[in-house]
N, C-alpha and C positions, 0 to 999 in steps of 0.2 A: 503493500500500500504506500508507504513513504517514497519508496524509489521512484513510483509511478506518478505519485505528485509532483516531486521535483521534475522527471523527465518531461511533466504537461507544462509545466511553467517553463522551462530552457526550449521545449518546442514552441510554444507560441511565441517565447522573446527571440529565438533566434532563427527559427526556421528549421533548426537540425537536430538532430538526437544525438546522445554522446552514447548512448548503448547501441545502436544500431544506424550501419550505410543506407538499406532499403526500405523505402515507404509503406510496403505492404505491410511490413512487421508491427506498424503503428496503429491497423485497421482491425479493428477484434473480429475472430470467427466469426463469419455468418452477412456482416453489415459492409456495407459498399463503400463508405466513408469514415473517414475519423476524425475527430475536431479537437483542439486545446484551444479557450480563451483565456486571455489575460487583462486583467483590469488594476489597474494602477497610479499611483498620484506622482509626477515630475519632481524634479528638486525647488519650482516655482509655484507647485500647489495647483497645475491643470491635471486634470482629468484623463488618461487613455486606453483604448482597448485596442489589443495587439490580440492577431487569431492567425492560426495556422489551420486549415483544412486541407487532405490528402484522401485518394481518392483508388480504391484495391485496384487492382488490374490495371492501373493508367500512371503517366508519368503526372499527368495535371496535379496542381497542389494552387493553394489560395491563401499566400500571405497577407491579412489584410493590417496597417496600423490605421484607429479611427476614419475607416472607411474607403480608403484610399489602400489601392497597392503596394507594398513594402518593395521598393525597388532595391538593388543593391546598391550597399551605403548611404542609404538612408537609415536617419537616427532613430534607435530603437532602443531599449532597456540593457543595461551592461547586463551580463551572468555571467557569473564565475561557478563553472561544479567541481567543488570538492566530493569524489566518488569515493568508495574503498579501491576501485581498480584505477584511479587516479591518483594512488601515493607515491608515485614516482617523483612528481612535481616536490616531494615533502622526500623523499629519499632517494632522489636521483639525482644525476649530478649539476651542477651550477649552471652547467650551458643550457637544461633544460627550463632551468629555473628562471632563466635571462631570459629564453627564449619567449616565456609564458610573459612575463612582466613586458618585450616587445608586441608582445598582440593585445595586451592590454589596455597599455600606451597608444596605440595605434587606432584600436578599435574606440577610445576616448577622443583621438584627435587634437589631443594636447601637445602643445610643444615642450620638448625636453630638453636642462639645460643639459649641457656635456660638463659635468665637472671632473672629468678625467685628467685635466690639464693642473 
């Protein structure tokens, strides 16, 4: 039950599953489609609902944020999953740890200083 919550919330904010590549897997036996919505307040206090719908047998899928298409890069809620099969991030090595804290960064769109110097 936990798993599957969290997995509905990272589907609707991101579009992807960190447990699985293929869409079918997201459509429970029997039903044609599968839906995650997400409903949420901004760091300014608006209102939004983000929804992923996928759809058995087709590649079609329905990113929608408040009504409109979720294009790629377009702004959408951060997530971070901390999984049990994602402790690598926590006991792997630094390059991967870099590597997570650059997509992070990225996917923020913040500028970073370089204080390497």
């Amino acid at each position: 039950g936990k798993t599957n919550l969290l997995e509905a919330i990272v589907l609707a904010a991101t579009g992807r599953s960190w447990r699985t590549r293929t869409d079918r897997e997201l459509v429970r036996h029997g039903e044609d489609a599968g839906r995650s919505e997400l409903r949420f307040t901004d760091g300014v206090g608006a209102e939004h609902k983000i929804s992923l719908t996928v759809y058995r047998g087709s590649a079609e899928r329905q990113h929608v944020l408040d009504g409109g298409k979720v294009e790629l890069g377009a702004p959408r809620p951060l997530v971070v999953v901390f999984a049990p099969d994602r402790l690598s991030l926590v006991q792997g090595s630094p390059q991967g740890r870099r590597g997570h804290i650059d997509q992070l960064v990225a996917a923020r769109g913040d500028k970073v200083e370089d204080f390497s110097r």
